[in-house]
Each structure stands twice: as structure tokens, then as C-alpha cells.
N, C-alpha and C positions, 0 to 999 in steps of 0.2 A: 531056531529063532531067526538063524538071518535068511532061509530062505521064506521066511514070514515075513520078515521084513522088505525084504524085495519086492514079494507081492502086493504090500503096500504100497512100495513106491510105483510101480509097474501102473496099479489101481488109481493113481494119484494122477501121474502122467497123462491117462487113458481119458479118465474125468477131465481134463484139466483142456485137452487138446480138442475132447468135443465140446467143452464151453467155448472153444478159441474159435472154432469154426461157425457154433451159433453166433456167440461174438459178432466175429465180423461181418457177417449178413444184417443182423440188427442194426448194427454201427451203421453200415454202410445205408439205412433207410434212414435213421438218427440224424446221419450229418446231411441230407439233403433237406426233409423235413420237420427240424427240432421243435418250432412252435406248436406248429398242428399235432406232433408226438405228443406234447407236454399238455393243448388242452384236452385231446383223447385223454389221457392217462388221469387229467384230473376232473374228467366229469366221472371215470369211473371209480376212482378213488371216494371222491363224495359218495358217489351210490352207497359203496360197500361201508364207509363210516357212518352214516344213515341210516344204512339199514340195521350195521350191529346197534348203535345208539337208538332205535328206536323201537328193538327188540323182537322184530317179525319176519318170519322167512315168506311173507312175499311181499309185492313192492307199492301196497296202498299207500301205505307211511311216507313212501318218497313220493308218490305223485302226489299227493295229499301237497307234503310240505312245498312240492317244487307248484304246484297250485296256487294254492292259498299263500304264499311266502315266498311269492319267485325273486323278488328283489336279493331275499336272503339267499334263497337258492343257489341264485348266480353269485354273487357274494363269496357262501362258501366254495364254489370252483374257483375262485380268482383268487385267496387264496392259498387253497392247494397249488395253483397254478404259478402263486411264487414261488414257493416251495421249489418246484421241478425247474424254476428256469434259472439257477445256479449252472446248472448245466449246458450252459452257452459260453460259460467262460473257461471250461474245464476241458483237461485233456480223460480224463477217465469218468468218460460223459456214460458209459452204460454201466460202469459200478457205482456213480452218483445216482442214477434212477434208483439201483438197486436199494441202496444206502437209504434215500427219499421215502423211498417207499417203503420199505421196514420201518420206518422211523411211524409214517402215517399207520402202520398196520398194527403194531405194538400199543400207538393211543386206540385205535377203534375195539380191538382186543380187548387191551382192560378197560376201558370203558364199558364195552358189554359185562363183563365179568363183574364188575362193583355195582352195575346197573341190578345185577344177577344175586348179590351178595349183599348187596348195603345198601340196597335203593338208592345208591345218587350216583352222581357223576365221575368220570376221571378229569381233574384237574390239574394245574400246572403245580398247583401247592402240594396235591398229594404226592408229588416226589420227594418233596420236601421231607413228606410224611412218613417215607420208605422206612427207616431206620425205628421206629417208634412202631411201626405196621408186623416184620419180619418178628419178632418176638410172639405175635399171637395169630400166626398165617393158620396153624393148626385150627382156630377156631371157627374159620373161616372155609378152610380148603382140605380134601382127605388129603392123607399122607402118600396114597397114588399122585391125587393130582398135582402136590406141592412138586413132586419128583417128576412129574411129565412137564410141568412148565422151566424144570433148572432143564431136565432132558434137552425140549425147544429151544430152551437159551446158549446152552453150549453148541449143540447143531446148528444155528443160527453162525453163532461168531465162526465156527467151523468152517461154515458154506465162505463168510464173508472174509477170512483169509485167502481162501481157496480161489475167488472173484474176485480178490485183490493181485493176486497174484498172478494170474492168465489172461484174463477180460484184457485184450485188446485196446491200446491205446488212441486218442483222434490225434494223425499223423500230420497234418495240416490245419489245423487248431485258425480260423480266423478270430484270432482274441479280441481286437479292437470292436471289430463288427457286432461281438458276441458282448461287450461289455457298454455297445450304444442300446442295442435291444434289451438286457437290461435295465437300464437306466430308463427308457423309456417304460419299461412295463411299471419299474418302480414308481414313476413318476407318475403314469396314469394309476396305480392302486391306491396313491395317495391322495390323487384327488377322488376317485373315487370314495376312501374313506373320510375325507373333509367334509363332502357333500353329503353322505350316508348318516354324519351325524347331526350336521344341520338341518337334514328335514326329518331326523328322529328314527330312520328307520336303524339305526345301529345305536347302540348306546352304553355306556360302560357301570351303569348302576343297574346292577344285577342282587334283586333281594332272593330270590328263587331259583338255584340253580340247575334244580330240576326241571324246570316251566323253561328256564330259558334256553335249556340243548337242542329240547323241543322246536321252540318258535324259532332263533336263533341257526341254530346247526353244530354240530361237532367240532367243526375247525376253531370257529368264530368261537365258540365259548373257551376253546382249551389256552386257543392265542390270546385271549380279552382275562385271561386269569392268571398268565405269563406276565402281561404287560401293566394291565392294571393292577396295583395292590395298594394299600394304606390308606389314606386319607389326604385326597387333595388340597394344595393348601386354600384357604378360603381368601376370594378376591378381597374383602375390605379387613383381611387378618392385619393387626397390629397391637402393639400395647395398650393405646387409648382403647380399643373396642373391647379388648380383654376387662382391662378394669373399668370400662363400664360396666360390666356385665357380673363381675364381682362388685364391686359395688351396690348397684342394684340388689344381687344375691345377699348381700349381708346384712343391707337395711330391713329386707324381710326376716333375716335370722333371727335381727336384734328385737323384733316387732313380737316375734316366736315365745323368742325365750323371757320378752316382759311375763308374756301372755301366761306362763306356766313354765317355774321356775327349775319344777322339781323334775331331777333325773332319775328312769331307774336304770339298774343295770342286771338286770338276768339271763343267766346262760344264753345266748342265741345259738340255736340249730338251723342248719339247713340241709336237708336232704334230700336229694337230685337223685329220682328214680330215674332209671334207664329206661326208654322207649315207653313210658307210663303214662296211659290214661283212662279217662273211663270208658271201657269196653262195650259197656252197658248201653251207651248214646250209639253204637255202629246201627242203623236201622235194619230193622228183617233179621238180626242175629240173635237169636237166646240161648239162655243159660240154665242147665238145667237147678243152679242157686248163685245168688248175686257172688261174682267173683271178687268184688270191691264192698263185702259190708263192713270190715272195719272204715275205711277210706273215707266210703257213704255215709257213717256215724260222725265222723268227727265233721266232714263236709255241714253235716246240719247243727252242729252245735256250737261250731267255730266258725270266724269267719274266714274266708272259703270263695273260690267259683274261677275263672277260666284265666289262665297265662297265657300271653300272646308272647310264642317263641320264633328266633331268627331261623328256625330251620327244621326241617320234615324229616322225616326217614332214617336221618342219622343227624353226625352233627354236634354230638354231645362238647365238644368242648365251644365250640361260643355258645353253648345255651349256658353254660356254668362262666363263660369271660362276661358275658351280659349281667348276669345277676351278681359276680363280685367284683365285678368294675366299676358299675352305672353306666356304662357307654354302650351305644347304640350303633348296631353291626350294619345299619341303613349306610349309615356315613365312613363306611370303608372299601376298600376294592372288591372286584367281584371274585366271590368263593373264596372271601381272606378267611384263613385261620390265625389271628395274631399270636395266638402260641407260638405258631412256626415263623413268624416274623421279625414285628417288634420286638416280641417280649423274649425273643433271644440275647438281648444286648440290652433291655430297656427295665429300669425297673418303673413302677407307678400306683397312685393310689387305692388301693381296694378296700372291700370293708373289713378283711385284716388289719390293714394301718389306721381306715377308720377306729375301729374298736379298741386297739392295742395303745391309741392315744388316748383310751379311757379307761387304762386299765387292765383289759385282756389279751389274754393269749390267746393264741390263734392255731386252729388244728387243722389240717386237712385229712380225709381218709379215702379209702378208693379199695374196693376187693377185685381190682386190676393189677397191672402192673406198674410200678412206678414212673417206665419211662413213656408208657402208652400217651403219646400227641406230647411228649417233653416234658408232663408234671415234673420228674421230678427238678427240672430245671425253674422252669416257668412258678412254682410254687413258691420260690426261692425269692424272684423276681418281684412277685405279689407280697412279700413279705409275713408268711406263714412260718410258725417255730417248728412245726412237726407234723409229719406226712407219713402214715399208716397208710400200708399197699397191705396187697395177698403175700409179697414177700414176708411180711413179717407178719403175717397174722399165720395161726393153725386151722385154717381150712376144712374140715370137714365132708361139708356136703356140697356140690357140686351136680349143675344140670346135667342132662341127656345131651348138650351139645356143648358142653367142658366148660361154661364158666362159673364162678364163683356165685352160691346161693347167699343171699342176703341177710340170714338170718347171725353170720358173723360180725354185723354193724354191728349190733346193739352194745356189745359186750366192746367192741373199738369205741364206740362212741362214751360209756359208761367212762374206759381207762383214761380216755382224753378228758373227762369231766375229772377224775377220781385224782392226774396228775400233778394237778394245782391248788392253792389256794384263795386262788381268788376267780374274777370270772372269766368263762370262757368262750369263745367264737367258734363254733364249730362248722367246717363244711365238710359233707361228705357227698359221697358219687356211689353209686348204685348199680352193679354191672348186670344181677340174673336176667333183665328181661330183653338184652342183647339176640340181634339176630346174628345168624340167620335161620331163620322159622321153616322146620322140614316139612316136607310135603307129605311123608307118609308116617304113618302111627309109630311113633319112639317110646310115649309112655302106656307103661301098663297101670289098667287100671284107674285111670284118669279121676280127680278128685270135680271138676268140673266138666263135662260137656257138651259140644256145640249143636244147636240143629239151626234151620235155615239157610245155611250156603248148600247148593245144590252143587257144588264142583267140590271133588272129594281131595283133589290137593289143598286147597283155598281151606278148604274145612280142616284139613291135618294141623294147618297155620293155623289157624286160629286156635285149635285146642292146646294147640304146644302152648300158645303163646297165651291163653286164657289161664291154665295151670301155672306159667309163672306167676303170672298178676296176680293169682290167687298167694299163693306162696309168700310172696312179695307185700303181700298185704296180712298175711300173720304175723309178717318182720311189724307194719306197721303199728300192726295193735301190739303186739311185744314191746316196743323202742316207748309207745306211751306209756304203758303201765310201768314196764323200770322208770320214766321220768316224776310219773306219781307217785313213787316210793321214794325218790331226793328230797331233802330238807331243802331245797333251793328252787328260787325263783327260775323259772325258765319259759322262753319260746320257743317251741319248736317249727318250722314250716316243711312243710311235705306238698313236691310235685314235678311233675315229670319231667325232663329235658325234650324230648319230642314223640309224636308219634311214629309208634313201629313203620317198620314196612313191608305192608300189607294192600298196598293199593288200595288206599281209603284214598277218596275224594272228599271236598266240601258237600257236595251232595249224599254223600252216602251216612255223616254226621247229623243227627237231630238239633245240632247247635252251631251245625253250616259251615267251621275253617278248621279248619287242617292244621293250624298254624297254633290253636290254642291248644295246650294241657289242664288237668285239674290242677288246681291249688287247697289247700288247710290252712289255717296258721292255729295253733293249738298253744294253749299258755296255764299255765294256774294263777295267776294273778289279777284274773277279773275283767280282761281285757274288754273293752264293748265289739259286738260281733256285728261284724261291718262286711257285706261281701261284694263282690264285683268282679270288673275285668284290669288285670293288671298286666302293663310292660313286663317283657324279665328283666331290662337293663333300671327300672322302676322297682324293682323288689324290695331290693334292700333299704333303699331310703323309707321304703312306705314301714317298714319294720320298725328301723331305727326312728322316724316319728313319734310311733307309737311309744319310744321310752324318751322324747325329748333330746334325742343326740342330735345336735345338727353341726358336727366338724363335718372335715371334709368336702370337696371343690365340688365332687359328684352328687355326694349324697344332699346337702345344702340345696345346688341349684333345681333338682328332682322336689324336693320340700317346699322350697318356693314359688317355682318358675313353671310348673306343670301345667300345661294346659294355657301357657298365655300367648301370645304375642310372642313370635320367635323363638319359641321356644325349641326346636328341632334346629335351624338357624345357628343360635348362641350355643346349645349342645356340639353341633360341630366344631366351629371355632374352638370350644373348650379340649376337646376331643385332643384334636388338631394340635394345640399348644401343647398339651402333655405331656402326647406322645412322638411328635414330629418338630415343634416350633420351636420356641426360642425358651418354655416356660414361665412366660410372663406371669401364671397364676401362685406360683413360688419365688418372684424377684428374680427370676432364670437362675434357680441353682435348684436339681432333683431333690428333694431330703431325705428320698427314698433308698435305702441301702440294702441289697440281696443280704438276705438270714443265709444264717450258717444252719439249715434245714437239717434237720434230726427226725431218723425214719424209725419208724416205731414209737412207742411211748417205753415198752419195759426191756431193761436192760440183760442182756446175753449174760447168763453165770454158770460157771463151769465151777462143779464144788469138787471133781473127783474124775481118774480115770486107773481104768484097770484094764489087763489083759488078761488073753485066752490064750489056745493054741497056736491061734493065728490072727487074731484080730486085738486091738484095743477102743474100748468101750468109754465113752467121755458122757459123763453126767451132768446136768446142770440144769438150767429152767429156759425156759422161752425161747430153745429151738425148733424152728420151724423147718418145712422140705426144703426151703434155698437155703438151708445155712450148710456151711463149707468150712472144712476144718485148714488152718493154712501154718504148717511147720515151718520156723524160721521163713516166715512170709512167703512160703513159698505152699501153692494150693495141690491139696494131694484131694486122693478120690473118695467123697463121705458119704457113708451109708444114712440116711434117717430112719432111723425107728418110730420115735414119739417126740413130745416137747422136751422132753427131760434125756434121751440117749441118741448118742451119734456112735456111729462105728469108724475107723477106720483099719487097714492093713497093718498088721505089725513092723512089716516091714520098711514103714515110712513113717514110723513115731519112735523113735530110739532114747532110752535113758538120757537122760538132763538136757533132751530138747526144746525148747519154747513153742509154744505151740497158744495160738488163741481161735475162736470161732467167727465167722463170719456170715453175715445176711448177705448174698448175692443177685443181683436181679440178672436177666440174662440179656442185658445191654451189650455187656456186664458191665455193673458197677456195685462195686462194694458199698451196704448201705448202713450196716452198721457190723461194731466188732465188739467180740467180748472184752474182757482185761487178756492178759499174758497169763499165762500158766505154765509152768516146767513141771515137763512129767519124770516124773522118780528125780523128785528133787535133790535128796536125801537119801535115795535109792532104799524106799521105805515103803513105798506106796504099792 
């Protein structure tokens, strides 16, 4: 062992002294030339983010962008170009490069990869997102790849010990000089940027973050999603203009409610398919049978027709912050997820609090996992009582690329109905039709398939992803007929969060945007069949109309104020107060108070446990694969069998020990727990 280890060290040394040697050659070109180094290093740089961002191994896309878009062009080199000129004030100016430059390589990297995986972009927020991400990388990436990228990342810090430690230091450091250059560069990027936004070519309202990596560039979008975020505050924002504006908003209420006195109150559903639309509009694509004929049933007997959503490709969480907010994702930072922002510290109105001040309870469901984009936080925040994940559901069937089939709602959405007596809000999320969409044949036997794509990857996508919809639309004819069978008044509304990613264009749709999904609204109560094009951050209000509710700041101003005169305008403002200002639309105090959120709807029961040779065997109801058995609170190793049997070791369950079960999400956090139970109470059992 220790002549192993010598040779390490020996090997270390070796390494370490022809870094010292490259070193000082570099260095010594460094410290005569550092500007002209630094915009070499970031006109290449660009290239190489460019290039991964824009997906092509050769270089039309850059000549293209640096063409048609030279302003930005140069732009994103300047930049990069601050980035690298840190390094004039520094003594460890060529492990700074190193540092810079990892730093740039690491965004270009995954950016391609999500580019690759999710259709959209790497942003500043999705680090944010890290923690909520790492729970479902498997869905995403094989278990090679997940292990070659921790591999790169230890080799990485590895190398950058190792550069820290030999790399040659600058021996003569003019710091003053290095700290006027500088200052001048900073000074000139900032008028550059003062200038860039007064004649429009740079801009921080970004609806499309896809379009805008594009036009834009890599650096500039990643930096502008850094720095931009929430909602600016509005130049004539005050009290008086607030309560103008309620005001206004109430006089139409009161006008409302002369008009038609009577409220009703039936179950409301909403259920938020994943990447769902009609497949049927893609032009030149068919099917060998409509993959959407339940969808397409209810579409013509209800009223029904196109959602315009905040986002393409992915995105699922503000296509569901839009629709139980009322707030419009126009008027916040570019590529905000307020999940991951506000709504970590903020609570505020949604149609939870709307509805729960008429009465209802309020449920969330999701056959994800609870902490995926902070549900289970942010759920809390909106003021929901109960939050059914895949943790606490029994699962069954599951896709060719691991997620959860949907035909597990029904029976969640039923228990959320079945919990109460009185009425209920239901929102649920939708995960089977999740990418990422294989390129080669995964299902056998296919119950749909495709003809008209001539490229036989494109066409694997498609079928995978035709077969869910199809699947996914058995859930939908199911989840109606169970609602025809309740003695209860109900609405349901069924539609997508966005479209997949599939490289659809507007052109490539018979109904021209990219941006819209289908919609239903499906009821028994005789509703008149009304169809159109509807907002998502307009959903709910247009809903709650229909039964005469008009509380709430959101849903109210949507009710009266749609389509008039400032309308976008006074939405901001309103926006803006709620969630950033002073709360003038409450007398500035929130009313909103985070729920003590209860995951699942039915309770963990352990009636009985018995041993074996070597194992003890715990009986009870509604355990699922995360439940964890935890003796005297401490979590030992559980086998799952079924709903009803948990195994664990003998040798970690011993006579008149307490012992309860727990639901674990793998955050972890504990999300719910049985009672206590002492095994061999009585030493009888």
C-alpha cells in the first residue's frame, strides 16, 4: 500500500510540474497580452455556446446568427468578455481563465443537454430547480450517463485542485492598472447596455425562451434570467391607483350579482394533462385511428376549443401557476418560475382560497413526485388541504420510459371527492405523456400507428408519444363516466399544459400556434355550450362565472375587466401589489396563511405484525412502495410487497418496540405517518 502510494504521489508531482512548466509559458504570453487573450478566448467561447445552443455540428447557425443579429452577436462576446477580464486584477490569472471557463462550459453543456431532453433552455432559475430535478434524473438520463456526468464532475474538481495548487502565480501583479482597465471595460458595457435597451435591440421581457436563446444568444439569455426576475414595480403604482381599480372592479361585480343572484356550487375539476394536445391538427401526420376520440367527443358536446399557454415544450409549472392564480406570466421576469421564487416565502390568492371561501375544500393531486418544481411547499403557500403524489398512491402501471400512467387519477380524484362532505376543488397534474420521446421502437405492438414522417427517428416520437395520448385519453373517458355515476353536481375541465417536444412549429399546426392546447369543460348541470379561445391565467374565472362566484381580486377583475381598456396594464399593477408591494388590495395585511398540507387522502393502518425465521411481516392498509417502517423513530430497511404487507429484518424489530410506518418522498421528507404501534405488546402477538 505505501509503495502505491508513493506512486501517487511521485504521479502527482510529475503532473503537477509539467502543468508548472506549461504554466509559465502561458502566463508569460497572459501578462503581456491579457486584453487581446481575453477577446480571443471570448469570441471562442461564444462560438462554442452557439454552437451547443443551437444544436448543429457545423457552423451555419453561427454565421446565420452572427449575420442576421450582429448587434447581438457582439453583444454576447462583450459579455463573455467581462466574464474573463476579472483577470487583470488577479494574481492566479491562468487558474481564473481556467475557473471562467468551466464556469462558461458547464452553462453551454447543459444547455445542450435540456435542449436535448426538455426542449428548452438552461437557465439561471433552473439551478434553483436542482433539488426538485435530482429525484427524477433517472427519467431523464440512463444510469451510465447519470454516472459519467457525477464521473466529469469529480474529475473536474479533481483537475481544479490540482490547478490550484501548481498554476504559477503573476509575480508582479500591476493591480492599479489592472483595476482602471476594469473599470473602464465595466463602464463601457454599461453604456453599451443603456444604449442596447433604448433602441430595443436588447430587452428584458422575454415571453419565449426558446425564440429568444435563439435571436438573443446563450450568454444574454442566461445573464437576463440571473438578473431579471419578478415583476417590476409599475411607474404610477400607488394606493389611489390600486383602489381605483378595485373599485372599478366591484362596481361591475355588484352590477353581476344584481343581474343573477343565484350561486351554484359543483365539484370543480381541473385536470392538467401533460404535453397534451390534439395530435390530429400536426399536418401530413396520420393515424392509423383517432388517438383522441374520447377528447374529440366531449370537445363537440361541450364547450371546448383552444388554450393559449405561457410556454412550449415544457414548463408545466406556470402553465398550472397561470390557471390557479389568474396572473399573467407576460408581467414577470424572463424564464421566472415563481414556484422557485415568490412563492417560497409568499403566500397568495388562488382558486383554492377563492373557492374555500365558499365553502370548499381544496385538493391537489400529481402521479409525480411531491417535491418536483417545490409542490410540496408551494401547494401549501396556495392554500390547498391535501396533496396526493405517486408517493402515496399504489402505482401500478407505468410507461416504457418510467413514468407514472394516468389511469391512477381517477380513483385519486374519486377519494378526494369521496373525503368530504361537502364541495370540492379539485386540481390535478398529469404526468404519462412526459418526455423524453425515444427515437427508436420501445413499444411492442403499438395500439396506434404513425405514417407520414419520412425520418424514422421523428416517427419513433411520434408513436411513443401518439400511444400515450391515446392511453391518456382512455383515463379521460374513464374519469367521465365515474363522474356520471356521482349524485353530485360537477365540472370537470380537461387540457393540456403544453405542447410536447417534438419540434412542432406554428406552421406545421392546422390552427397556426404552438402556444395553444385543447380545452373541454364537461358538466351535468346543463351548462350552455360556449366555445372559444381562452387565456390560461383566464381559466378559472371564466369557470367560476359560469356558477356566479365572483370573490376574489383575480378572479373578479378577469370577470369584469377582460378585454377593456387597461386591461393588461391594471393586471400588472394588481400582480405587482400581491405579490411584491405593499398589498393595498387587502389594507396591506396578506389573509393568506400556508395550510398544514396533508399528503394523501387515506390514512396508513397497521392492524397486525408477525414473524418468521428471519423477517417480521406488518399488515395494514394503504401502504404503498415509499412507505418506510421507522422503530423508535429511527428508519430501518422495508421491504414492500403490496398495500396491505411490509417486511422488515428481525433483527431490527424487537419485542415491545414502537414502531409506526411512514410515506417517504426521496427529498426526503416524511409525508405522512401511521399511529404508533408496539410489536408484542403483551408479548402475545
Amino acid at each position: 500500500m505505501g509503495t502505491f502510494l508513493e506512486n501517487i504521489r511521485q504521479t502527482g508531482r510529475k503532473i503537477g510540474s509539467t502543468l508548472k512548466r506549461i504554466g509559465l509559458v502561458i502566463v508569460d504570453k497572459l501578462r503581456k497580452h491579457p486584453i487581446l487573450c481575453n477577446i480571443v478566448i471570448s469570441v471562442l467561447m461564444t462560438i462554442i455556446l452557439e454552437t451547443l445552443g443551437r444544436q448543429r455540428a457545423d457552423f451555419s447557425s453561427i454565421f446565420k446568427f452572427a449575420d442576421e443579429r450582429t448587434k447581438m452577436f457582439l453583444y454576447s462576446i462583450l459579455i463573455v468578455f467581462l466574464s474573463y477580464s476579472i483577470v487583470l486584477i488577479v494574481k492566479r490569472r491562468l487558474f481564473t481563465y481556467i475557473v471562467v471557463t468551466l464556469l462558461w462550459s458547464i452553462i453551454g453543456i447543459v444547455n445542450w443537454m435540456m435542449l436535448n431532453t426538455r426542449n428548452t433552455p438552461f437557465t439561471y432559475v433552473d439551478i434553483t430547480l436542482l433539488k426538485s430535478v435530482l429525484p427524477v434524473m433517472s427519467n431523464y438520463f440512463t444510469p451510465m450517463e447519470i454516472v459519467s456526468m457525477g464521473a466529469l464532475i469529480l474529475i473536474a474538481l479533481v483537475l481544479l485542485v490540482v490547478a490550484f495548487m501548481y498554476l504559477p502565480m503573476e509575480k508582479k501583479l500591476k493591480r492599479k492598472k489592472g483595476f482602471l482597465q476594469l473599470a473602464v471595460i465595466c463602464a463601457a458595457f454599461s453604456g453599451v447596455t443603456a444604449l442596447g435597451f433604448r433602441t430595443g435591440d436588447l430587452t428584458d421581457q422575454i415571453h419565449n425562451i426558446l425564440l429568444a436563446f435563439n435571436d438573443y444568444g446563450t450568454s444574454y439569455c442566461f445573464a437576463i434570467t440571473a438578473l431579471k426576475n419578478g415583476i417590476d414595480k409599475p411607474s404610477n403604482y400607488s394606493q389611489k391607483k390600486i383602489d381605483s381599480i378595485m373599485k372599478e372592479t366591484n362596481q361591475k361585480v355588484e352590477e353581476k350579482e344584481k343581474a343573477n343572484k343565484t350561486v351554484k356550487k359543483p365539484n370543480i375539476i381541473f385536470v392538467q394533462l401533460e404535453s397534451h394536445f390534439d395530435i390530429t391538427q400536426v399536418k401530413g401526420v396520420k393515424f392509423n385511428k383517432d388517438p383522441l376520440e374520447n377528447f374529440h367527443k366531449y370537445m363537440k358536446e361541450y364547450s371546448s376549443g383552444q388554450l393559449s399557454m405561457p410556454s412550449y415544450g415544457a414548463g408545466t409549472a406556470n402553465s398550472e401557476f397561470e390557471v390557479i392564480t389568474g396572473m399573467n406570466l407576460d408581467h414577470f421576469g424572463a424564464a421566472e418560475y415563481p414556484y422557485k421564487t415568490v412563492l417560497q416565502d409568499t403566500t397568495t390568492e388562488s382558486m383554492a382560497t377563492v373557492l374555500k371561501e365558499q365553502g370548499y375544500s381544496a385538493h391537489a393531486i400529481h402521479n409525480n413526485s411531491a417535491a418536483f418544481y417545490d409542490r410540496d411547499l408551494v401547494f401549501s403557500q396556495l392554500g390547498f388541504d391535501t396533496f396526493t403524489t405517486k408517493e402515496t398512491m399504489n402505482i401500478k402501471k407505468w410507461t416504457e420510459n418510467g413514468w407514472a400512467k394516468d389511469t391512477v387519477l381517477t380513483g385519486c380524484i374519486n377519494d378526494a371527492l369521496d373525503s368530504t362532505d361537502n364541495q370540492d376543488y379539485v386540481y390535478c397534474i398529469s404526468v404519462q405523456g412526459h418526455g423524453d420521446y425515444p427515437t427508436t421502437e420501445i413499444i411492442e405492438n403499438p395500439e396506434i400507428t404513425v405514417s407520414g414522417i419520412k425520418d424514422e427517428a421523428l416517427r419513433n416520437k411520434y408513436t411513443y408519444y401518439a400511444n400515450q395520448v391515446y392511453q391518456m385519453d382512455q383515463f379521460v373517458g374513464d374519469l367521465v363516466h365515474s363522474l356520471e355515476k356521482r349524485n353530485e353536481e360537477t365540472i370537470l375541465v380537461m387540457y393540456g399544459d403544453h405542447l410536447p417536444s417534438l419540434s412542432i412549429e406554428d406552421e406545421d399546426l392546422t390552427y397556426g400556434n404552438k402556444y395553444e392546447t385543447s380545452y373541454f369543460i364537461w358538466d351535468n348541470m346543463g351548462l350552455k355550450k360556449e366555445d372559444g379561445v381562452i387565456e390560461a391565467y383566464d381559466l378559472g374565472a371564466e369557470i367560476l362565472d359560469k356558477c356566479n362566484i365572483h370573490n376574489g381580486v383575480m378572479n373578479s377583475f378577469h370577470q369584469t375587466r377582460k378585454g377593456t381598456k387597461n386591461y393588461q396594464e391594471d393586471m400588472k399593477d394588481l400582480q405587482y401589489d400581491m405579490l411584491y408591494g405593499k398589498q393595498y388590495v387587502w389594507d396591506q395585511k396578506n389573509p393568506f396563511q400556508a395550510t398544514d398540507l396533508t399528503f394523501g387522502i387515506k390514512d396508513i393502518e397497521v392492524s397486525k405484525a408477525y414473524e418468521t425465521a428471519d423477517s417480521v411481516f406488518i399488515v395494514g392498509n394503504n401502504f404503498t412502495n415509499y412507505a418506510e417502517v421507522y422503530v423508535d423513530d429511527v428508519q430501518v430497511n422495508t421491504t414492500y410487497h403490496n398495500e396491505h404487507l411490509l417486511e422488515v429484518s428481525k433483527a431490527d424489530l424487537q419485542d415491545g418496540d414502537t414502531f409506526s410506518v411512514s410515506i417517504v418522498s426521496k427529498a426526503p421528507r416524511v409525508l405522512r405517518t401511521s399511529k404508533n404501534y408496539i410489536y408484542k405488546e403483551n408479548s402475545g402477538n
